[in-house]
N, C-alpha and C positions, 0 to 999 in steps of 0.2 A: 504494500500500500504506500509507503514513503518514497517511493522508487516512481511510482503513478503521480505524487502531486508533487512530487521535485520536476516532473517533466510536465503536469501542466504549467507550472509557475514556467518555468521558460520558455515554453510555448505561447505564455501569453505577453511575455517580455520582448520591448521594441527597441532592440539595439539603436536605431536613431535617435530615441529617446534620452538614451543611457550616455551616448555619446554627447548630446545636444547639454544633459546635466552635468556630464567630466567638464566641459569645455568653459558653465559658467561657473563651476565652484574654479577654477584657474583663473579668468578673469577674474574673482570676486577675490581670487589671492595674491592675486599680482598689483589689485588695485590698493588691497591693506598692506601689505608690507609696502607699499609706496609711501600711505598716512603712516604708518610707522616710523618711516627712513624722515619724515616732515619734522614727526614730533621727537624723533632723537635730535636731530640740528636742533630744534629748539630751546630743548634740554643741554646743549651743548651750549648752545649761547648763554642762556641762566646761567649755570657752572661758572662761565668763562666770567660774568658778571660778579657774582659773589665770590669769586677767584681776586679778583680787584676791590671790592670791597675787606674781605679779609686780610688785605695785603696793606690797604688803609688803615684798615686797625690797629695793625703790626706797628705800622710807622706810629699812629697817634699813640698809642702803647709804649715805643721806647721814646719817645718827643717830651713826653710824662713821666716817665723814669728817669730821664738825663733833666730834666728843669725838679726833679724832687732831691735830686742829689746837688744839684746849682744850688737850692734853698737852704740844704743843710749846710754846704760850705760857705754860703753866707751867714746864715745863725752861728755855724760856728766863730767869722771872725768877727760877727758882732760882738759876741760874748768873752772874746779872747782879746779884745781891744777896752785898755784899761778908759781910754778917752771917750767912749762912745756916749755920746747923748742919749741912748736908752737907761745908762746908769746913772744920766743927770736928774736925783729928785726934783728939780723945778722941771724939769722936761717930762718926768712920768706926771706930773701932777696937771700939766697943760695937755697931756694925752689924756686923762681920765677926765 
């Protein structure tokens, strides 16, 4: 019996048909990996963007680490300088 309706099923099957459907699922695959191959550039450009950005940061990042170290070598020769007008009390008293 499975032998009789394996051979109606393709009997009643239209090779032009079969073929007419290979033909649009390859068109329907050659047309996505196309949007695909789109939306990778695009994603490549993003990347390439935030690649510049984080590379900003880096700089803003050490620009702020070298001016915090500029400030402690200033505080320090403020405080190492016996002359300074921050140790003048008439001078803290005109700052408060």
């Amino acid at each position: 019996m499975e032998i009789e309706t394996i051979q109606k099923i393709v009997d009643r099957i239209d090779i032009v048909n079969l073929i007419f459907i290979a033909g649009m699922f390859w068109v329907f695959n050659i047309r996505l990996d196309r949007k695909f191959d789109k939306i990778d550039q695009r994603f490549e450009k993003i990347d390439a963007r935030f690649e510049k950005v984080d590379q900003r940061f880096d700089n803003i990042e050490n620009r702020l680490t070298k001016l915090e170290y500029d400030m402690i070598e200033v505080k320090t020769i403020l405080r190492l300088k016996e002359c300074c007008m921050i140790q003048d009390e008439r001078q803290i008293k005109k700052a408060e």
